[in-house]
N, C-alpha and C positions, 0 to 999 in steps of 0.2 A: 790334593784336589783343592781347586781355586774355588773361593764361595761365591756368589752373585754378588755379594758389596762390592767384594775385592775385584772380580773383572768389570763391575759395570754391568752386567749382563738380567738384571732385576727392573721389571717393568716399571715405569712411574706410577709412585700410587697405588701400589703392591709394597707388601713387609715380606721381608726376606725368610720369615718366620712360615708362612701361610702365600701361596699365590693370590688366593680369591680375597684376603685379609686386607682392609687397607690401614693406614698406619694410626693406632687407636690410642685415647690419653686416659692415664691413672682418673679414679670417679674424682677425691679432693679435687685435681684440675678441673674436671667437667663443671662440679659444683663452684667453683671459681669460676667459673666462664658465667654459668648463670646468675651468680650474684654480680657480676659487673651489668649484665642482661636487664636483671632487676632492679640494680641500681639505676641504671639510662631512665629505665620508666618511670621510675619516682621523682628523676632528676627532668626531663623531659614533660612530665606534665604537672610539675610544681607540687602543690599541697591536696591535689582532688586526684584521686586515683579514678582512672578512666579508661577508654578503651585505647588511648596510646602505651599506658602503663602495660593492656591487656597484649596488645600487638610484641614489645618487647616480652612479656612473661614468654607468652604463648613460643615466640621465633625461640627463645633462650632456650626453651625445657626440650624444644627439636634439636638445636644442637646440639645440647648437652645431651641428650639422649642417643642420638646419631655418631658422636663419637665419641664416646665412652666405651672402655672397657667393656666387653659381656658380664663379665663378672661385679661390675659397677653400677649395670644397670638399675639395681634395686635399689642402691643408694641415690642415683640419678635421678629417678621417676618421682618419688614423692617427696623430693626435695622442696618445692617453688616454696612452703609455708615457710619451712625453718630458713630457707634462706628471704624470704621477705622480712623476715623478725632481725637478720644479722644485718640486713640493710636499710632500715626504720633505727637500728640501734645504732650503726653507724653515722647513718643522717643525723639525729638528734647528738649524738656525741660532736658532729662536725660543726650545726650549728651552735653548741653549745649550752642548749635552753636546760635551765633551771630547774627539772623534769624529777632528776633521781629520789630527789628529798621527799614527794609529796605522791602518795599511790592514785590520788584521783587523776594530776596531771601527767602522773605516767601511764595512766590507761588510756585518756583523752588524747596523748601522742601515739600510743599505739594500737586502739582500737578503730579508730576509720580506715587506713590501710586495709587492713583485714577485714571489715566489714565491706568496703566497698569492691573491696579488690577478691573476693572470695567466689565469682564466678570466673574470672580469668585465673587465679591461683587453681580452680576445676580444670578450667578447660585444657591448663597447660600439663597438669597430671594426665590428663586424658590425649593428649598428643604423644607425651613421653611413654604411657601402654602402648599407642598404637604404635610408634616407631619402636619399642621393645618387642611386640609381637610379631610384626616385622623383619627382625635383626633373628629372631630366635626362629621364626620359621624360614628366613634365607639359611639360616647354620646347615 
């Protein structure tokens, strides 16, 4: 017996695994999608975290929630924090600021992000529940 890969015979956008399944990525990927997401933001509205940075959290934590693994979801959803922390920590390691040695001016580099950014880092946890409860009540 020929599989659906093998004749061609497998709908576009369908996994040959699941009919109604569409083709879904490991969480690490998803969590990658969203730190490039949250990286745009930071990178895109400069040194003030704002509601451009918020519009990127927000769109990234849909994605990354929408095509994630089911099984990923949990790592997916409460993500935006940890991953706004790897991409603050990247930024500062890119610009190369003088940060590490001195714990005031490494708080001062990483506490406005998070202060400012802390109803959009909500709101995009609260999008990635909705598209999880979503995904779990389509199953």
């Amino acid at each position: 017996m020929e599989s659906d890969l093998v004749s061609g015979t497998a709908v576009v956008g369908e996994s040959p695994v699941h009919p109604r399944v569409p083709v879904e990525v490991p969480a690490v990927a998803a969590v990658a999608m969203l730190t490039v997401f949250v990286g745009m933001g930071l990178v895109t509205d400069k040194d003030v975290v704002g509601w451009v940075f918020g519009v990127w959290v927000i769109i990234g934590a849909g994605v990354a929630a929408a095509l994630v693994r089911p099984v990923g979801l949990w790592v997916v959803v409460p993500a935006p924090p940890i991953v706004l922390l790897i991409a603050v920590t990247i930024r500062t390691a890119w610009r190369r600021q003088p940060v590490w040695d001195n714990a005031k001016e490494l708080v001062a580099e990483f506490a406005p992000p998070y202060l400012h950014g802390f109803p959009w880092l909500a709101a995009a946890i609260g999008v990635g529940v909705g598209v999880a409860v979503i995904r779990v009540k389509r199953r």
